[in-house]
N, C-alpha and C positions, 0 to 999 in steps of 0.2 A: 189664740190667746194674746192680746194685747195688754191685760192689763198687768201689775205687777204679780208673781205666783211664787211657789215653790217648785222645787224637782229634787227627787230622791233616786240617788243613781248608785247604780253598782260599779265600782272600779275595778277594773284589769289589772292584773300584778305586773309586775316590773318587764318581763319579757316581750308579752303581750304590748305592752307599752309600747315597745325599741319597736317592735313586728311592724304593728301600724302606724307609726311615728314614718318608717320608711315607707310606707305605701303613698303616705301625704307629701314627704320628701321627694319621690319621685312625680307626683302631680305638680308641686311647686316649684321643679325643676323646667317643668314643659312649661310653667308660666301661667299654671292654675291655683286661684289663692284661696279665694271661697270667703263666705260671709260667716262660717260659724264661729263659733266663741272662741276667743282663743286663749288659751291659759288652761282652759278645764282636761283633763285628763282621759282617754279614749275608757270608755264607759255606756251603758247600757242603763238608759232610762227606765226607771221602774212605776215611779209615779206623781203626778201634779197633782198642787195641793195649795188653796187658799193660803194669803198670810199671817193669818190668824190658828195656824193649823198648826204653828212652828213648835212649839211648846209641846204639844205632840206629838208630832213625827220626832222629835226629837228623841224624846221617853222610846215611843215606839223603836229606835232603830239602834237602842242600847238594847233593846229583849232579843231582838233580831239578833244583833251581833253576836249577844249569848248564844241563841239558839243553832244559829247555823254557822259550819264553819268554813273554811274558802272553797269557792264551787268550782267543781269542771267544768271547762264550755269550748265546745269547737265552734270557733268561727270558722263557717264550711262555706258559705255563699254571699254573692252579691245582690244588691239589688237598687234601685229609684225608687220611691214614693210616686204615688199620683199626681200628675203636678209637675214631676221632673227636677226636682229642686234639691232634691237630699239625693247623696248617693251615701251606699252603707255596707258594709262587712255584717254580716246576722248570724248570729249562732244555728246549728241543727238543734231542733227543738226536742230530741229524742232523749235528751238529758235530762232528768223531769229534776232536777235540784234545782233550776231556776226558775221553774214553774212553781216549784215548792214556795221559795222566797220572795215573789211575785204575791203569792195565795195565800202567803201569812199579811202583809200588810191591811192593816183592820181600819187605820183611820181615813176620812172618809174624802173620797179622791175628786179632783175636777173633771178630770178627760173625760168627755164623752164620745170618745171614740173605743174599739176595741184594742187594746195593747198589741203592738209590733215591736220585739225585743229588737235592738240595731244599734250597730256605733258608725253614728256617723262619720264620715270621712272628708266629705265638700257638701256644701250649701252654695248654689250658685243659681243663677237664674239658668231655667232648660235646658237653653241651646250650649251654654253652658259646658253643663254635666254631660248632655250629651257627648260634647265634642274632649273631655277630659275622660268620659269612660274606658276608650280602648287602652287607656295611659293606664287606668287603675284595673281591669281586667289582666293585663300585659306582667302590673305587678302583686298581682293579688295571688298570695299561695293562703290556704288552709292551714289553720293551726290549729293545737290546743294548746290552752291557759287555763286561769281561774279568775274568780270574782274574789277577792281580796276583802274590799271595803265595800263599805255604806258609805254615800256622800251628800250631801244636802247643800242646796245653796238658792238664793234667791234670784231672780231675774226680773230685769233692766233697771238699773245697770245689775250686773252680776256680783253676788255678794256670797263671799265662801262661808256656812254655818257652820256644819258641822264636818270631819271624814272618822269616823270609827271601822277599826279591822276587824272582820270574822272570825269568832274564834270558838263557837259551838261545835256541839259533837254532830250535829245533824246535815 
């Protein structure tokens, strides 16, 4: 995706935050920095979106926030992308609330790939990640959290729309 889009992201609460905030701490300690965005919040992309979508997903993730309310999620594993460029913390997917919140979004999405839930951690070229991974294995423990918010924002440059909290019964 080169062109300008959206992204509609689930936020981590406050703990979860500190959790992987140290995990990247300790990478950037070893003198690994990474290219990803920096300001945004450790979070779980949920879906891309035209920007003419915005007016919508926005509606859309005011019914959302009604409907569901903050989710459980263990982040239980590691992993790279294809490519070797992303490393990422991923929840067990045996929690079906985030599948839930994933399967209600209705407006109509860009990715033509298949959804891989992940919060990334480093974005770096291969050799990279590779040689930063035993850093982040070493401090990578398993947690559980929750998904908190909705967050919407524009990319490149990156541009903050919307963050609405979870506060449904579902």
């Amino acid at each position: 995706m080169t062109q300008k889009f959206l992204t509609l992201m689930a936020d981590l609460d406050d703990q979860s935050q500190k959790l992987m905030a140290g995990w990247y701490d300790e990478l950037r300690a070893a003198g690994f920095i990474g290219t990803q965005t920096p300001g945004l919040p450790y979070h779980i992309s949920l879906a891309f979106f035209d920007l003419d979508k915005e007016s919508e997903i926005t509606a859309e993730m005011a019914k959302l926030a009604e409907q569901f309310a903050p989710i459980p999620i263990h982040i239980s594993h590691i992993g790279i992308f294809a490519g070797g460029k992303v490393m990422f913390g991923a929840p067990d997917m045996g929690m079906p609330e985030l599948l839930s919140l994933h399967d209600a979004i209705h407006t109509e999405n860009i990715d033509k790939y298949p959804w891989t839930p992940h919060c990334t951690v480093l974005i770096d070229e291969p050799d990279t990640v590779q040689k930063a991974l035993p850093i982040f294995t070493k401090s990578f423990r398993p947690f559980c959290g929750k998904i908190t918010s909705l967050h919407l924002c524009e990319f490149w440059p990156t541009r903050h729309i919307l963050d609405i909290k979870l506060k449904g019964q579902k």
